[in-house]
C-alpha positions as CSV (number, residue, x, y, z in Angstrom):
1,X,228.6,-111.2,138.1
2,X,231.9,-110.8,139.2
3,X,232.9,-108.3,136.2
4,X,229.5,-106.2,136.7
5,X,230.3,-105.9,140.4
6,X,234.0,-104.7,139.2
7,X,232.2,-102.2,136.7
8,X,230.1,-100.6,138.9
9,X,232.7,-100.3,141.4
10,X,235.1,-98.3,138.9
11,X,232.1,-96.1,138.3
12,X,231.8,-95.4,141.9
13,X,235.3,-94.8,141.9
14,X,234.8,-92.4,138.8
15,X,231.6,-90.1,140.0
16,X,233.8,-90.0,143.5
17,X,237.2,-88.8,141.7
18,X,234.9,-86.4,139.5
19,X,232.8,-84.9,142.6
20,X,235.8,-84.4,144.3
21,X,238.3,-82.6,141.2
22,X,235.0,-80.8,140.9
23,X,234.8,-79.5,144.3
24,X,238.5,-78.4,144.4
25,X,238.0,-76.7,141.0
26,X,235.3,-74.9,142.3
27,X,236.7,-73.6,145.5
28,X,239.8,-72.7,143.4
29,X,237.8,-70.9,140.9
30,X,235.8,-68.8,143.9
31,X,239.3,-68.1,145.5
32,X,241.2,-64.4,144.9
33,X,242.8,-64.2,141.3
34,X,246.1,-62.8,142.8
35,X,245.7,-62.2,146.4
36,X,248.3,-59.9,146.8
37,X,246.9,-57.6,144.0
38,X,245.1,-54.5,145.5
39,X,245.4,-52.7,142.9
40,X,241.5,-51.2,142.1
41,X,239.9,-51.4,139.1
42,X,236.4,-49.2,138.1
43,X,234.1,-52.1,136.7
44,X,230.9,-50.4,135.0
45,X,228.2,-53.1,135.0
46,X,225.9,-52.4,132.4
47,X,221.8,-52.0,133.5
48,X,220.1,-55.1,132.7
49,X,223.0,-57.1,133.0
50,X,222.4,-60.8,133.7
51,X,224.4,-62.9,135.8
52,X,226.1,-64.4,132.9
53,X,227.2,-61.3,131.3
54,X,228.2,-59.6,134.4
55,X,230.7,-62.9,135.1
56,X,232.4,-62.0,131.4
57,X,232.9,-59.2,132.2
58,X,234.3,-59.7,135.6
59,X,236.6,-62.6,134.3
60,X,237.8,-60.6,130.9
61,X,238.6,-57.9,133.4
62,X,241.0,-60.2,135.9
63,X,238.5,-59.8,138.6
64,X,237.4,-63.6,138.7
65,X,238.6,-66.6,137.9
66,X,235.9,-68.3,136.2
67,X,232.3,-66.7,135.0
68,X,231.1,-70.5,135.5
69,X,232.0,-70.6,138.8
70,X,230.9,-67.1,139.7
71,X,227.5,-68.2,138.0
72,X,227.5,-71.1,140.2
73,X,227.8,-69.3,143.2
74,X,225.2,-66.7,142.8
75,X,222.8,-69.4,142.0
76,X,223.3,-71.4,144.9
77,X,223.0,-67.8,147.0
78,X,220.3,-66.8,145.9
79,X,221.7,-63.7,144.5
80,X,220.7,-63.8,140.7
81,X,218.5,-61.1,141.5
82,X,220.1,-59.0,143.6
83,X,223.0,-57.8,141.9
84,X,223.3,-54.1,140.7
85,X,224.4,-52.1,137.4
86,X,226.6,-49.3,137.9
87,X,230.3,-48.3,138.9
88,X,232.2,-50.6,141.3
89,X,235.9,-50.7,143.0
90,X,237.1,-54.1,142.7
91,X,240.6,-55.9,143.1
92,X,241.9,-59.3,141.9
93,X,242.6,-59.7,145.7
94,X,238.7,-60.1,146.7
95,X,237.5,-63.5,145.8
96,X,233.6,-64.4,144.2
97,X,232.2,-64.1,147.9
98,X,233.7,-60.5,148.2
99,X,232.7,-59.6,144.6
100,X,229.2,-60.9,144.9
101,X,228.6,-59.2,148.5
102,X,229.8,-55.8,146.7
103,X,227.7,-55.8,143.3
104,X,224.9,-56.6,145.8
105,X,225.0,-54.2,147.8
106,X,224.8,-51.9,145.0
107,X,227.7,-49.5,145.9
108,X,230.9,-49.5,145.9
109,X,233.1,-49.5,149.2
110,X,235.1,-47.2,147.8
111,X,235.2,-43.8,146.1
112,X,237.0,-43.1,143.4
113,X,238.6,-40.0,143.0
114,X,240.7,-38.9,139.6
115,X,242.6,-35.4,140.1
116,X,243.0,-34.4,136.5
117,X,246.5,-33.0,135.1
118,X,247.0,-29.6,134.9
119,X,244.5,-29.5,138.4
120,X,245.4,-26.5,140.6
121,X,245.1,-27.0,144.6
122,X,242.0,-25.0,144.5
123,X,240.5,-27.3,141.9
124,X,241.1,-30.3,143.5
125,X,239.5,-29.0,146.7
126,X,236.5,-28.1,144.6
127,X,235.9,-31.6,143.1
128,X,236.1,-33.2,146.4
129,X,233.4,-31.0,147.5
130,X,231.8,-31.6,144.4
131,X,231.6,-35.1,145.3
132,X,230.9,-35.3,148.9
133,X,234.1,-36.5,150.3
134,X,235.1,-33.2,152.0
135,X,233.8,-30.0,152.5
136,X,234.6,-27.0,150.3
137,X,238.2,-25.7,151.7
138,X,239.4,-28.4,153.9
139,X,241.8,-29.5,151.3
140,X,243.1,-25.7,150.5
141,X,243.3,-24.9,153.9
142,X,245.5,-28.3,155.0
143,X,247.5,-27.6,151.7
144,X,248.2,-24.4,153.6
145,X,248.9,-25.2,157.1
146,X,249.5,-29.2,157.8
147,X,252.8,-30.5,158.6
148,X,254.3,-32.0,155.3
149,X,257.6,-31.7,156.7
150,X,258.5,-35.6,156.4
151,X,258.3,-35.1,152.6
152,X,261.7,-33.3,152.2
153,X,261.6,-32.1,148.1
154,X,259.0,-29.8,148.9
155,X,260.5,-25.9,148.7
156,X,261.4,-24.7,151.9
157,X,260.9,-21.3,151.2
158,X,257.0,-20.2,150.5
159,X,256.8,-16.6,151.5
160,X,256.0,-15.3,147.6
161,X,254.1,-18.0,146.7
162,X,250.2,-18.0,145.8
163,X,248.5,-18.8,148.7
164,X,246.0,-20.9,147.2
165,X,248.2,-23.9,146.9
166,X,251.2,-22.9,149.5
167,X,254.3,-25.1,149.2
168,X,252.3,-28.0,147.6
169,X,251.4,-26.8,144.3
170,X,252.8,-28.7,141.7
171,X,253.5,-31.5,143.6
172,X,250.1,-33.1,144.1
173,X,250.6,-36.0,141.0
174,X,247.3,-35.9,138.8
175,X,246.1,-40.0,138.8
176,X,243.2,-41.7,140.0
177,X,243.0,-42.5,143.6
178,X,240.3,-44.5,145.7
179,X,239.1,-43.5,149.1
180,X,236.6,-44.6,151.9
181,X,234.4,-41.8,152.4
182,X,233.6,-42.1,155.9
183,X,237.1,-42.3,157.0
184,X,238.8,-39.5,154.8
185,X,240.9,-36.8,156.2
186,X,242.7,-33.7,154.3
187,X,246.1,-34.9,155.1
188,X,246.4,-38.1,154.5
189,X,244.7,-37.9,151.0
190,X,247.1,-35.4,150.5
191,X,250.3,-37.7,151.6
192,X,249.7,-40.0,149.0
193,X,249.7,-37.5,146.4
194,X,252.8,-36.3,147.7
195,X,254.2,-40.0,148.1
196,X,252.7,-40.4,144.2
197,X,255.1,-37.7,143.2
198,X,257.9,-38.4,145.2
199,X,257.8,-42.5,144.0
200,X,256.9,-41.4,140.0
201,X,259.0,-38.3,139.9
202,X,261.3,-37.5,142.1
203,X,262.4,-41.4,142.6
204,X,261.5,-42.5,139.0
205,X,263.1,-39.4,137.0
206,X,266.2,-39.2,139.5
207,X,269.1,-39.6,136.8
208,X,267.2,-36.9,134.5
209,X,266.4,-34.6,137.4
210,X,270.4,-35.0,138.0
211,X,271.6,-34.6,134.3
212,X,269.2,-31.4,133.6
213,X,271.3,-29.7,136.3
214,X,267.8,-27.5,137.9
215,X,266.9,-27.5,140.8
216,X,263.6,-29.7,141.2
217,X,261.3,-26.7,142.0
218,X,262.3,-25.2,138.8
219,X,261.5,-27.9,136.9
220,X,257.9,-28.3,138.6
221,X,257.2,-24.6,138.1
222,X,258.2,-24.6,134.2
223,X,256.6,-28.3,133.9
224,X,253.0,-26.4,135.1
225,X,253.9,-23.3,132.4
226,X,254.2,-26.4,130.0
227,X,251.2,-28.5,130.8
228,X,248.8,-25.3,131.2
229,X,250.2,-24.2,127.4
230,X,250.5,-27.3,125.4
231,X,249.0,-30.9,126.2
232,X,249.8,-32.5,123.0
233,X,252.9,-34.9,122.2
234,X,256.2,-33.6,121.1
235,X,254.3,-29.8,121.1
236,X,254.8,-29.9,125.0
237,X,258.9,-30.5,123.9
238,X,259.0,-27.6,121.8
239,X,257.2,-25.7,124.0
240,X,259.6,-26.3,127.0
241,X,262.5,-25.9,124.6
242,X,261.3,-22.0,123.9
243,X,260.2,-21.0,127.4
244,X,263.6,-22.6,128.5
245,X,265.6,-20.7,125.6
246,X,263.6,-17.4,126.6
247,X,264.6,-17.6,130.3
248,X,268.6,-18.7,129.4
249,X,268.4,-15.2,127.0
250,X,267.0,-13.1,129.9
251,X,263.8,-12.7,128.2
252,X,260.5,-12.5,129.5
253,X,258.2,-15.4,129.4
254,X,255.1,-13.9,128.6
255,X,253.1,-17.1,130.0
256,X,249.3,-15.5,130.8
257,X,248.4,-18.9,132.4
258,X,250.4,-17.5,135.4
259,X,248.3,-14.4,136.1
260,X,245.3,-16.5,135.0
261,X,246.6,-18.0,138.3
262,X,247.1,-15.5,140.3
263,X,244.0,-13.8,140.0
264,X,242.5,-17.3,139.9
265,X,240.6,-17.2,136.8
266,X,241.6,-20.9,135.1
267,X,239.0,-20.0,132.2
268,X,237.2,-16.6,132.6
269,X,238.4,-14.4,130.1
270,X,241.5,-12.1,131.8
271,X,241.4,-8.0,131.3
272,X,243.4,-5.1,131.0
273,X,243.6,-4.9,134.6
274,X,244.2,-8.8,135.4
275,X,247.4,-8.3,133.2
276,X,248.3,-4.8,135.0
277,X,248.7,-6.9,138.2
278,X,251.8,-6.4,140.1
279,X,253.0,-9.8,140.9
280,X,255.7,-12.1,139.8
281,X,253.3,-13.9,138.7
282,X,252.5,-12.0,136.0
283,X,255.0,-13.1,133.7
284,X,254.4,-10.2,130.8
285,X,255.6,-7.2,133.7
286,X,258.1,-9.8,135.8
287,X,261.2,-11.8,133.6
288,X,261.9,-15.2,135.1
289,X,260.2,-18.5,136.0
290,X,256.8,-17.6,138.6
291,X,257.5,-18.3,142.3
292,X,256.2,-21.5,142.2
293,X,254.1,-24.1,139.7
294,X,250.5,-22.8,138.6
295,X,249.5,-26.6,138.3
296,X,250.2,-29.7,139.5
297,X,251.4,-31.0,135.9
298,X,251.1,-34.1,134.5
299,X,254.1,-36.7,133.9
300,X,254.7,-36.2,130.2
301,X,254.9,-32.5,131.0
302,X,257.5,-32.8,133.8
303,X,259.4,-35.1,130.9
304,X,259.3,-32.4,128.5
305,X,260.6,-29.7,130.8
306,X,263.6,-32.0,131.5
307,X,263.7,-32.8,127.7
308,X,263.0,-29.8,125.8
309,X,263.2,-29.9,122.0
310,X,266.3,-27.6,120.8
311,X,264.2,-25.1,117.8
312,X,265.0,-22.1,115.7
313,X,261.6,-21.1,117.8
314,X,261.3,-17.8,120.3
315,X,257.6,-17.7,119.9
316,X,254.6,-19.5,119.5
317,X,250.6,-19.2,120.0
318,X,247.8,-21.3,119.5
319,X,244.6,-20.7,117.5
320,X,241.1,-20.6,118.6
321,X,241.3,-24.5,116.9
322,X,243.9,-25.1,119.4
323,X,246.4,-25.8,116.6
324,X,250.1,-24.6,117.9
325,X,252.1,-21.9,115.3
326,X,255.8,-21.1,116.2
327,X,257.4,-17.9,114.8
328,X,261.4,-17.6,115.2
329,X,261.0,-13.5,114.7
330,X,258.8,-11.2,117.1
331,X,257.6,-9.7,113.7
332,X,256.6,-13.1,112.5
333,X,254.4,-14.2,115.4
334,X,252.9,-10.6,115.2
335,X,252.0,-11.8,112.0
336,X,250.8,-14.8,113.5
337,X,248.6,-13.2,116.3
338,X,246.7,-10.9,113.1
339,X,246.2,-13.7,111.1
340,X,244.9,-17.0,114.1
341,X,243.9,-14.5,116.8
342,X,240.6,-12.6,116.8
């Protein structure tokens, strides 16, 4: 009797010790992943997603710490039902009650935005009106008159640049960015492209900005010639290698991107009189770099224009495939133009 009493004791004991390990594991396992990780990730829950497979994907994609526990938790909340399929913004930083709350209330709390490389200021004011956040010209218009003063790289002197993009263009860094829609304002969306740039390029690419021996704004302007010409690989190298090897020999650049600019055509087909336009922009009629960037240009393209690829190349053009053909002779990329151009 005495042994039987002791046994069912030690099993008391047990389901106690288990209960409880189970209890912290589960309160663990509902807690943030890393909750000083607000970095935001766009989690595309399929339609007809069950609870199950929406908690794989959450854990496979750092979001959660366990899809049992997550399971666990929407069961007990009733919430099996309620959650939603489509785009979310979530961190590792929110914890299963925060995660659930969101894919409940079937959208997310925040918007996010991606400015795409090679993105003028115009553009990027266009696809925020596009989607909502602002309305069509806020953006250009803060681009042109806000105070930016704080972020001392920018070019002091604006008076022959485009006005579309004043001071800023080229220095808005193409990435994805997440926003609260209700709360947005012009300037500070634009700060934090300009604090993007200043931490990835102007802090991150100090020592080559040094040893290339140009001025930053140079650098930005041939990086947007670059990224509006070329997009692929070591091409964008070459590319900045020739342009830079043009402008060293006093030659003109010949970049029609830049009027395409000017008269703010970025894919209409320019004419006669687009490329008659007197402007130093128009880099056919006006020898040098343009007065500012054309683009805000991507990170590999800023690389390349302070790591141009040395070439026996002057010239080059691409085909209607895309596909890049260099000529070292003016006779030979005549050649080229009559036999890839129609």
């Amino acid at each position: 009797m005495v042994a039987y009493m002791k046994l069912l004791r030690n099993i008391a004991i047990t389901i106690v010790a288990v209960l409880i390990l189970s209890f912290v594991w589960y309160k663990h396992a509902l807690s943030p992943v890393d909750a000083s990780d607000d970095v935001r990730s766009i989690i595309e829950i399929p339609k007809g997603s069950s609870v199950a497979a929406i908690a794989d994907i959450l854990e496979e994609q750092g979001i959660i710490r366990s899809s049992s526990a997550f399971s666990l938790y929407a069961r007990r909340h009733g919430q099996t039902a309620s959650m939603k399929a489509g785009s979310f913004v979530l961190r590792p930083s929110m914890g299963v009650p925060a995660v659930v709350e969101t894919l409940t209330k079937g959208t997310a709390t925040e918007a996010s935005v991606t400015i795409p490389e090679g993105y003028a200021v115009s553009d990027i004011d266009a696809l925020l009106a596009e989607k909502g956040i602002t309305k069509a010209g806020e953006i250009a218009a803060c681009a042109r008159t806000c105070d930016f003063a704080s972020f001392t790289f920018l070019p002091a002197d604006v008076k022959n640049l485009a006005s579309r993009g004043g001071k800023l263009e080229g220095y808005l860094f193409p990435d994805t960015y997440f926003v609260l829609e209700n709360e947005f304002v012009p300037k500070f969306f634009l700060e934090r492209l300009l604090g993007t740039f200043r931490t990835r390029v102007v802090e991150g690419l100090a020592e080559d900005i040094r040893a290339s021996g140009r001025p930053l704004h140079e650098i930005v302007a041939m990086a947007s010639l670059v990224e509006e010409e070329s997009r692929k690989g070591e091409e964008r190298n070459v590319v900045a290698g020739i342009l830079w090897k043009r402008l060293e020999a006093g030659m003109g650049l010949g970049v029609d991107a830049a009027v395409r600019y000017a008269v703010n055509k970025p894919r209409a087909a320019i004419t006669k009189t687009d490329l008659d336009l007197d402007s130093p922009y128009n880099l056919r009629k006006y020898r040098g770099l343009p007065p500012g960037p054309i683009a805000n240009p991507s990170l590999e393209s800023i690389k390349a224009a302070l790591h141009p690829k040395a070439t026996e190349y002057w010239y080059y053009l691409h085909d209607d495939n895309g596909q890049i053909h260099y000529a070292v002779t003016n006779d030979e990329h005549n050649r080229n133009r009559a036999l890839y151009l129609q």
